[in-house]
N, C-alpha and C positions, 0 to 999 in steps of 0.2 A: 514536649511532644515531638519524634520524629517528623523528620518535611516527605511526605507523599506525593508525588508531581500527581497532576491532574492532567489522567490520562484521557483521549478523545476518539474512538473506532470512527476513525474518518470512510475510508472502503475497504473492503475484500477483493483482492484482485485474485482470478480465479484463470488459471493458465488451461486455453484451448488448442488444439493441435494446428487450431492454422483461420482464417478469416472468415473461410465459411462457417466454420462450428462455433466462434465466436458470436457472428449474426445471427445463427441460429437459435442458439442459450437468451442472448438478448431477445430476440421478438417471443421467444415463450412467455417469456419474464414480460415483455410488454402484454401480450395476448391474456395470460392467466391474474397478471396484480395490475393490472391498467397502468403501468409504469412506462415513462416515455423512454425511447430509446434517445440518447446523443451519444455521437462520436466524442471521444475525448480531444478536447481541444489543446492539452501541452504533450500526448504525447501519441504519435501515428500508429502504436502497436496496440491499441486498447478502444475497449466500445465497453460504453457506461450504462447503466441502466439505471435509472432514478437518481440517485448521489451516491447508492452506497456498493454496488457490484460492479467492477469492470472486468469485463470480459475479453480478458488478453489472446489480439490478434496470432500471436508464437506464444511458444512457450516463454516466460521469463524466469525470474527466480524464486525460487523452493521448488519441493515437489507438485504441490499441487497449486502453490499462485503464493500470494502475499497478503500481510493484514498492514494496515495504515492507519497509524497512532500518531495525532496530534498531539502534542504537549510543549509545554515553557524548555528553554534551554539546560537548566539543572537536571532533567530528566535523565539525560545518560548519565551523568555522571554518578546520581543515584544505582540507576541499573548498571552500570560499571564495580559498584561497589558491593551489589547483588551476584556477584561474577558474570557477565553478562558481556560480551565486547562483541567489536562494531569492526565491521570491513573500511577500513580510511578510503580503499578504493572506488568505494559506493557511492562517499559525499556528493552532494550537489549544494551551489552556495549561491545565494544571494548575489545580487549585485555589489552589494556594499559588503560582501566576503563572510556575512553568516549563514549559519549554514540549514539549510534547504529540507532536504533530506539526507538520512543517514540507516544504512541496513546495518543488521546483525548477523554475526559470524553464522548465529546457530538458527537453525528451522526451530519451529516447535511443532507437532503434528503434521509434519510437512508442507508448513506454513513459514516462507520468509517472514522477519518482520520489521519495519521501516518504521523509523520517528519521519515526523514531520511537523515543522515549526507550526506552533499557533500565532 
């Protein structure tokens, strides 16, 4: 049987024009699903709403924001052999030098989308 990574929609990062419409998106989402607002704590361009929406303070990458997939290390390599490749520019690494995060060349729906170690 082929190896499948098990993949994990960690958040939807969803690109606002700027802080205020960011806070704004957020306290709806708090007001309408009782979802708490918090600040993202590793990164100062983003406000989180419950674990799975951040609402990016600038634009960041894709057209409309990003999806955040958790999975094992094998996983790109998989999607590599899917035709699939990865901006090296993007990486972010661990302390002990694995690796973090890692974007992809292509949007999908103009959707960046980002591994992210489990």
């Amino acid at each position: 049987m082929a190896y499948t990574p098990d993949f994990e929609l960690v958040h939807i990062g969803v690109n606002c024009a700027d802080e205020a419409q960011a806070a704004e998106c957020a306290h709806k989402f708090e007001l309408l699903f009782q979802l708490a607002v918090n600040p993202a704590k590793e990164s100062a361009d983003a406000r989180f709403t419950g674990t799975q929406i951040e609402w990016m303070k600038k634009p960041g990458r894709g057209e409309h924001g990003h999806l955040a997939l958790a999975t094992a290390d094998a996983a790109r390599r998989y999607l590599e052999e899917k035709g699939f490749s990865f901006d090296e520019e993007s990486i972010k690494h661990f302390s002990d030098g694995r690796v973090l995060v890692i974007y992809a060349k292509e949007q999908i729906g103009g959707f960046a989308i980002h591994l992210m170690q489990k």
